[in-house]
N, C-alpha and C positions, 0 to 999 in steps of 0.2 A: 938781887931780887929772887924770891923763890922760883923756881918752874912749874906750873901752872899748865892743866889738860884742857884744850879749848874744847869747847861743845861747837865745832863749826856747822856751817848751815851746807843740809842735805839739799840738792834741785833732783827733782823727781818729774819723769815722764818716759815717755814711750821712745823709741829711738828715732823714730820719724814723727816725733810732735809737733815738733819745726822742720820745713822742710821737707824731703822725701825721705833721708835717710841719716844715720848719725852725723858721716860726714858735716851737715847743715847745723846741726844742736853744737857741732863743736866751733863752729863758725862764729855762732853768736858767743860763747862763753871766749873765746878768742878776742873778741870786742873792748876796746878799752871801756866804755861804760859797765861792763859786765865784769869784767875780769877782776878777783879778790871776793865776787859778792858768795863764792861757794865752796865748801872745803869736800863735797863728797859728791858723786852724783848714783843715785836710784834709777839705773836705769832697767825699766821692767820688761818682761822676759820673752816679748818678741825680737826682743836682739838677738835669742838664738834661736836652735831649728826648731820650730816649732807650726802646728798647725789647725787650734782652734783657740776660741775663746780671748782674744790676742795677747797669745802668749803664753798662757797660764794651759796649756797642752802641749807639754814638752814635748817631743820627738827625743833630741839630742841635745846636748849643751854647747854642741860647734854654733859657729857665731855662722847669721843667715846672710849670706852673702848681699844678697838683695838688700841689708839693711845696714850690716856696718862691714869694717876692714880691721883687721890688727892694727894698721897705723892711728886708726880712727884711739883707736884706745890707747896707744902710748901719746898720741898728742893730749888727752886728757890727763896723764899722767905726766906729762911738762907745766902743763900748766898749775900742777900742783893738789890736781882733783883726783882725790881714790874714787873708788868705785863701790856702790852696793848692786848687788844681784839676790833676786830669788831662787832657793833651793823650796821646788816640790816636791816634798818626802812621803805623800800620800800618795798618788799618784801619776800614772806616766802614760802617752798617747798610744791609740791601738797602732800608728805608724811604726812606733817604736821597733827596734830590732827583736827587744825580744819575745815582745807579743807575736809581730808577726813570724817569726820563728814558729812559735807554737800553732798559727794558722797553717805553717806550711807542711810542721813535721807530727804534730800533735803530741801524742804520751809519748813519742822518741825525742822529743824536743827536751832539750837541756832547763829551760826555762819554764820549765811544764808547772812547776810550782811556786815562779817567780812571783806569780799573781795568784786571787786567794779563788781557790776552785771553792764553790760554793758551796755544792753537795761537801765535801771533806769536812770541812767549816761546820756544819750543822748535822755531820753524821750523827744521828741516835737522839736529836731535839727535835724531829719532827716528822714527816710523812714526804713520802717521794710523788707525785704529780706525774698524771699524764704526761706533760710536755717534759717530764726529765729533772725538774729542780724539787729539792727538798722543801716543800713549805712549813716554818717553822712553827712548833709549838704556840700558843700563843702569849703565856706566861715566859717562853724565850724571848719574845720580841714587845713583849707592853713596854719596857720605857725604854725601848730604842729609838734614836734621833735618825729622823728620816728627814733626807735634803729634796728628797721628791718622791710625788705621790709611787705608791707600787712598793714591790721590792728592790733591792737595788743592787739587779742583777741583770748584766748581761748572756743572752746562750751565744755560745762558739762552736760553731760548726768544724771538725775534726776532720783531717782524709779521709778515717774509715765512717764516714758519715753520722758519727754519731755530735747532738749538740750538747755542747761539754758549759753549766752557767759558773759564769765569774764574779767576782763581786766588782761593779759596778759607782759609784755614789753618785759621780757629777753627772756629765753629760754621755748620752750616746745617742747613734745613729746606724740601723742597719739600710742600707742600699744596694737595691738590687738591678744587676745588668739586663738589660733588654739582647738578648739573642736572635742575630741575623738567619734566615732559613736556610744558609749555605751551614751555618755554625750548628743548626740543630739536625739538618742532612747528616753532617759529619760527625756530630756526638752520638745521635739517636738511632740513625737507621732511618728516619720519618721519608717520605716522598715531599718534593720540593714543596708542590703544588700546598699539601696539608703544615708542611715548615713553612712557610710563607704565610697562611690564616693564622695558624697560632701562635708566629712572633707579634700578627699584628695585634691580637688578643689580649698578650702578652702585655707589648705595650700598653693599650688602653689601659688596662687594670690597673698594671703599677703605678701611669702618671695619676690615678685616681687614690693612689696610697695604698690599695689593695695588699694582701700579704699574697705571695703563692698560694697557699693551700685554700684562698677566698678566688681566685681564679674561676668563673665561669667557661668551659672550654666547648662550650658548645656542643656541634656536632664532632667534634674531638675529643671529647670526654674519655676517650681509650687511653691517651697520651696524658692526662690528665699527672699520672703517679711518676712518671718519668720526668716529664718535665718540670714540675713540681720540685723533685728531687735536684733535676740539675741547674733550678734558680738557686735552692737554696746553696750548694755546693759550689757557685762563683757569688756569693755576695761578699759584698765589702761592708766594712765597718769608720763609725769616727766615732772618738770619744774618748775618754781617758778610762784608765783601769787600775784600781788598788793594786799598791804592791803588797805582796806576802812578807811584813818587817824579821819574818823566823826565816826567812831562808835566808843562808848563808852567800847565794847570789845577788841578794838584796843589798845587803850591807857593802860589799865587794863595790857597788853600782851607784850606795851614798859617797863613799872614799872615792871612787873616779871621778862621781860628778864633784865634790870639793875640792880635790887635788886642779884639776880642771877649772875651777873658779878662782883658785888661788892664783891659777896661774895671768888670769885675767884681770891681776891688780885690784881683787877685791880685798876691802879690809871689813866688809860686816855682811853678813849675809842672812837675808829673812827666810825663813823658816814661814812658807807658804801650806796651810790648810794642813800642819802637819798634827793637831789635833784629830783629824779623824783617820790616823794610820793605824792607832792600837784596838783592834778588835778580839773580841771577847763574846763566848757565846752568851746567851743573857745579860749582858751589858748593856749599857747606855753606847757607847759605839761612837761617843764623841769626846774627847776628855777623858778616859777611865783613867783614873786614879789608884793604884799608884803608877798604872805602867807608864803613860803618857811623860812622867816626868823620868820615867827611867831611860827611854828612850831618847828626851831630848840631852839624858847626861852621858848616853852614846852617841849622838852625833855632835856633842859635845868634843867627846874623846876623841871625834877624828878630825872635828875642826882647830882648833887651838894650837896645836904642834903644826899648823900649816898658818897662823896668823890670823887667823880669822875669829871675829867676834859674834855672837849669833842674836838674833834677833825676831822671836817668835810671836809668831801673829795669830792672837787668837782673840777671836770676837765674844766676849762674857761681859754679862749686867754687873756692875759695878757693886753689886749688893754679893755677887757671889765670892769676892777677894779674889781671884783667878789672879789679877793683875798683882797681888799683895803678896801671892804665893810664887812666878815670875820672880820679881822682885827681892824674894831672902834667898830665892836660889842665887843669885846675882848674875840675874839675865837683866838687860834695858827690855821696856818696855812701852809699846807703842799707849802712847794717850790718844785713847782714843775716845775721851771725853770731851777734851778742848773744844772742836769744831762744835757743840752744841752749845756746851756754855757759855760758850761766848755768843751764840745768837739769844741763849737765853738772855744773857747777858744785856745785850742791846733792846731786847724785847722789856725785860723790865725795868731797865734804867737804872743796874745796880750791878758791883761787879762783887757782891757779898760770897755769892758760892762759889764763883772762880777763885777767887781770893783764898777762902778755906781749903779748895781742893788743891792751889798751889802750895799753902803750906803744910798739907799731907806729905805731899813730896817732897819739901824740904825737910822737913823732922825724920820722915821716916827712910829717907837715902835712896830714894826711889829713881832710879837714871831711866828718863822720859827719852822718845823720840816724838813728836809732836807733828799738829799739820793742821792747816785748816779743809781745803780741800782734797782731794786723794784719787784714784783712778776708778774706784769701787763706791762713791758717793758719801753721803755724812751719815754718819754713825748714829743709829740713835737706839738701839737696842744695851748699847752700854749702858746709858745713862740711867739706866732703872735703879732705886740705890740709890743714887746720886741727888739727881732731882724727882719731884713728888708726882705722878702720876699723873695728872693734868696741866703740870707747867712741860712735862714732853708732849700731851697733845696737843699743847698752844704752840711748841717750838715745830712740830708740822706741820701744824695749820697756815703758823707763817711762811714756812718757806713752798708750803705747796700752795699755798696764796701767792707768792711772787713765781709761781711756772715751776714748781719742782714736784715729782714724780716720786709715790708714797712705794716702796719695796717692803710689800710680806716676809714674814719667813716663812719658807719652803711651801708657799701657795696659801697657807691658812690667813685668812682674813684677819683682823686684830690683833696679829701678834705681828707689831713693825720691827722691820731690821734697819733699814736706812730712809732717806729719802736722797733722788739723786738731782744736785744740781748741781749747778755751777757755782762756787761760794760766792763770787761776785753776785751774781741775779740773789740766791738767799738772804744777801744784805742789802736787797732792794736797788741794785746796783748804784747803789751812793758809793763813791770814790770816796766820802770822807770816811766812811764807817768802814770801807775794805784798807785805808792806811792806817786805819787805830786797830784795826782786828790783825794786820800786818805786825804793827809795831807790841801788842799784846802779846803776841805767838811769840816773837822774841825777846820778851822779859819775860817768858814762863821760864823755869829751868829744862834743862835737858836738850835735846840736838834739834834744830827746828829745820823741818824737811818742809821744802816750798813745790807745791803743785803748779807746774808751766805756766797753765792757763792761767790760775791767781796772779799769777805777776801778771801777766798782761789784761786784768780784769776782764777774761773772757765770760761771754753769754750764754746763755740756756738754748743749746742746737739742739731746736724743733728737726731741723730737716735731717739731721744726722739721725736722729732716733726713728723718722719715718724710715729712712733708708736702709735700718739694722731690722725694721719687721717685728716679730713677736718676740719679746724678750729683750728687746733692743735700749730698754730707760739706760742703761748706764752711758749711750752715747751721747747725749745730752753734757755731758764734762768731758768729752773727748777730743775734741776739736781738734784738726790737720794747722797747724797757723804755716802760711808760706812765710819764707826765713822774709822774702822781701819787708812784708807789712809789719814781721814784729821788729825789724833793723827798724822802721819809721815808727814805731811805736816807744824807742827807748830815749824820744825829749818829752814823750806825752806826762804830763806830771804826777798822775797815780803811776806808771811805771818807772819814770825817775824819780823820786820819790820814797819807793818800795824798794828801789836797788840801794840807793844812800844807807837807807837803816842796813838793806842785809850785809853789807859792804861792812858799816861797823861793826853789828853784831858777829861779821865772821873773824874782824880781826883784833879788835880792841881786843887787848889782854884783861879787862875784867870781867870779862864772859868766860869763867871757869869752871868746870866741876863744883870744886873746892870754895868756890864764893857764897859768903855768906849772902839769902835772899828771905829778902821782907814783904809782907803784903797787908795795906795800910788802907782798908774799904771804908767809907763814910758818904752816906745819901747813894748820889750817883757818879759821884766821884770815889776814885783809885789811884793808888801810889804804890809800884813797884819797886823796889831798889837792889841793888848788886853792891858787893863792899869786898873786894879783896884787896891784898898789900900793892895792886897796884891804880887801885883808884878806887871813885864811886860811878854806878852808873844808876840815873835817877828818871823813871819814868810817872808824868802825874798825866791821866784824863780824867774824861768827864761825860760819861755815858747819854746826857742830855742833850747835849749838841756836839757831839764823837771831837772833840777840842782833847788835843794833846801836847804835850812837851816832855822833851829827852833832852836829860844834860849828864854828860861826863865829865868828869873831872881825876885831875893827880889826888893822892892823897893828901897834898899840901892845899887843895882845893885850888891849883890851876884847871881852869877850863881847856879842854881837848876836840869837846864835840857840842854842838850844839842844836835842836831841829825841834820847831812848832808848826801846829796845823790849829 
């Protein structure tokens, strides 16, 4: 019989989703219920040092002691399970070595350039500003994509006092330390008695958000410029920081951190938020075209001779081909369409345009990684293109009718990015409708990556998102599960159930690449099928009352597998 490249099933989550720490996630997949259901696992990138955003602000790529062990990772590799990891090529944490390198030594700092100085960036587009940054032209910056209001620049305060701005996109934070009157005795020369008022001054202001130079100093108003100067000169920073892709130390920094993943028994590695590394003055600043793809065929060039496969994640409306263009370069490509469709799907009782967008992918050789739910919520800015304008406001409505949280992009009202639930609560938490949306995800073609929570048809955590504060909707699909309750959760029948099918779908050999797949839509019923030289695999539902069956068979039409709901 030919050999045949299985599309095995990705399990995707956090390293402490179960449990406190990898150790635990590997516990379960160690389970004879479990064991066979997974050929790769996505584990996302608070496994290494990292310190915001969980995970998605690299520090370093050593693995976080607090969360896994080396052993932890060769027992997943006994068991037969590679690894995916994120590589973030856009950006790196102000912890990082070499930022703060340049905190410590400034323009003697080897790394001086590693990140993109701002002013450099825009010399001769625009006008230099009081406070020290270049404000740009404004025909430089009209159809620049802004991930948040302002510019998106951080100032870096330098030894020789000067504040030096960086480019900035995601997140930051400056914090500043409150100074004891022993500490401002011994820096300033001050008299105890007057160090003692105006640390306490000091204090108040700041816990009130205050900046330094908004400081009230009272009857100390003399000390006013001095100490001013010596807030700003110990603040600290959090956030991440664009790396400068033209420095040759940059590059140097993608091949360690690959070399380093490779070493960590990865075989595919996503390419996080690395659409907004190529910048350009008067650009668009997110996708530029052509560099963006030049770039992903250098770090191409450094992944592949190390075994590694790449897998670029970029969020674009289905109308702009983004995914199409992926695609001919022959990268896989995240579908990030499935998880709506398929609520359209259920919503209007017809599986007509999944069906079509499935056999887009099948004609035009498109290698899918797929998902229903995800760590970053449901996609719906894709969908634009795809479905018509008001069947995506209805596919909101519904899931932010069942407890799901509507996500703008970058603050502006009406222009939706996602909404974040839980995919179980978005299908109303019917157990029928999440085992056909289960068994959908794998008769679509391409590698179907399972979100933790979806197998255990987790709920919409109200109290997690109180507890993350402002900005906090994505906790909401985060959930901690203790290993104990989801060990008792794998006789509950939507989760054994869920594992049957991914258990076939990871091993039966007619889940190939190379297999021919059909899609056969009629009313509200659907018929998927699989057909290589070593069988059929035949899925029919019925979007009316989420009624399904899977049958596999030899090619001689002996039966192998069988499973109705």
């Amino acid at each position: 019989m030919k050999q045949h490249r299985n599309t095995g099933v990705i399990l995707n989550a956090y390293p402490d989703s179960v449990g406190s720490r990898l150790a635990d996630m590997t516990a379960l997949l160690q389970r004879g219920e479990v064991r066979g259901c997974f050929r790769s696992f996505y584990i996302l990138p608070s496994v290494f040092n990292t310190d915001l955003d969980r995970g998605f602000s690299l520090i370093d790529y050593d693995l976080d002691r607090t969360m896994a062990a080396p052993e932890d990772l060769k027992a997943l590799e006994a068991l037969g399970i590679n690894l995916y990891f994120d590589f973030i090529c856009n950006h790196i944490s102000v912890l990082s070595r070499q930022f703060q390198d340049i905190v410590k030594h400034g323009d003697a700092s080897p790394y001086r350039d590693f990140f993109i100085d701002w002013n450099k960036f825009w010399e001769g587009r625009g006008e230099m500003t009081p406070e020290g940054y270049i404000q740009p032209d404004p025909a430089a910056i009209a159809g620049m994509f802004f991930r948040k209001p302002g510019l998106p620049l951080l100032m870096v305060r330098f030894p020789d006092g000067r504040d030096v701005p960086y480019w900035n996109t995601f997140y930051q934070e400056v914090r500043y330390r409150v100074p004891d009157a022993v500490e401002l005795v011994g820096a300033l020369g001050m008299q105890y008695g007057e160090a003692a008022a105006v640390s306490e001054k000091c204090a108040a202001a700041l816990a009130q958000g205050q900046k330094p130079a908004q400081i009230d100093f009272g009857a100390f108003a003399a000390w006013k410029a001095a100490v001013t100067d010596y807030l700003e000169a110990h603040r600290s920073y959090l956030g991440q920081m664009d790396m400068n892709i033209r420095s040759p130390l940059v590059m140097d920094y993608y091949r360690e951190t690959l070399e380093k993943l490779a070493g960590y028994n990865a075989s595919v590695i996503r390419l996080d938020a690395f659409a907004y590394a190529s910048k350009l003055p008067g650009r668009h600043n997110f996708l530029n075209e052509p560099e963006t793809w030049d770039l992903l065929k250098t770090i191409d060039g450094i992944a592949a001779p190390l075994g590694l496969e790449l897998l670029p994640e970029i969020h674009a409306d289905y109308g702009t081909g983004t995914y199409r263009v992926l695609a001919e370069k022959g990268y896989m490509v995240y579908d990030f369409f499935l998880p709506g469709l398929l609520i359209d799907a259920f919503r209007r009782g017809s599986g007509e345009v999944l069906a079509r967008w499935g056999r887009e992918i099948v004609r035009d050789g498109i290698r899918t990684v797929n998902m229903l739910g995800c760590h970053d919520g449901i996609p719906l800015l894709d969908l634009k293109g795809l479905l018509p304008e008001e069947d995506i406001r209805a596919v909101i409505d519904t899931v932010v009718g069942r407890g799901g949280y509507v996500k703008d992009l970058h603050g502006a009202k009406n222009m939706y990015y996602q909404v974040n639930a839980t995919y179980f609560s978005a299908l109303g938490e019917d157990e029928r409708r999440m085992l056909l949306a289960r068994a959908l995800q794998l008769f679509m073609p391409g590698r179907p990556q399972v979100w933790y929570l979806d197998l255990f048809a987790g709920v919409n955590d109200y109290e997690a998102v109180r507890r993350a504060g402002a900005g906090g909707h994505k906790e909401i699909n985060r959930s901690n599960l203790p290993l104990d309750a989801c060990l008792a959760k794998l006789e509950t029948p939507v989760v054994r159930d869920q594992l049957t099918l991914l258990r076939v779908r990871n091993t039966d050999p007619v889940f190939t690449e190379d297999a021919a797949v059909s899609f056969i839509p009629n009313g509200s019923e659907l018929e998927i099928r699989w057909t290589n030289d070593a069988g059929t695999a035949l899925l029919r539902c019925d979007f009316a009352d989420s009624s399904f069956s899977v049958l596999i068979a030899d090619p001689d039409g002996k039966e192998r597998f069988r499973f109705a709901q």
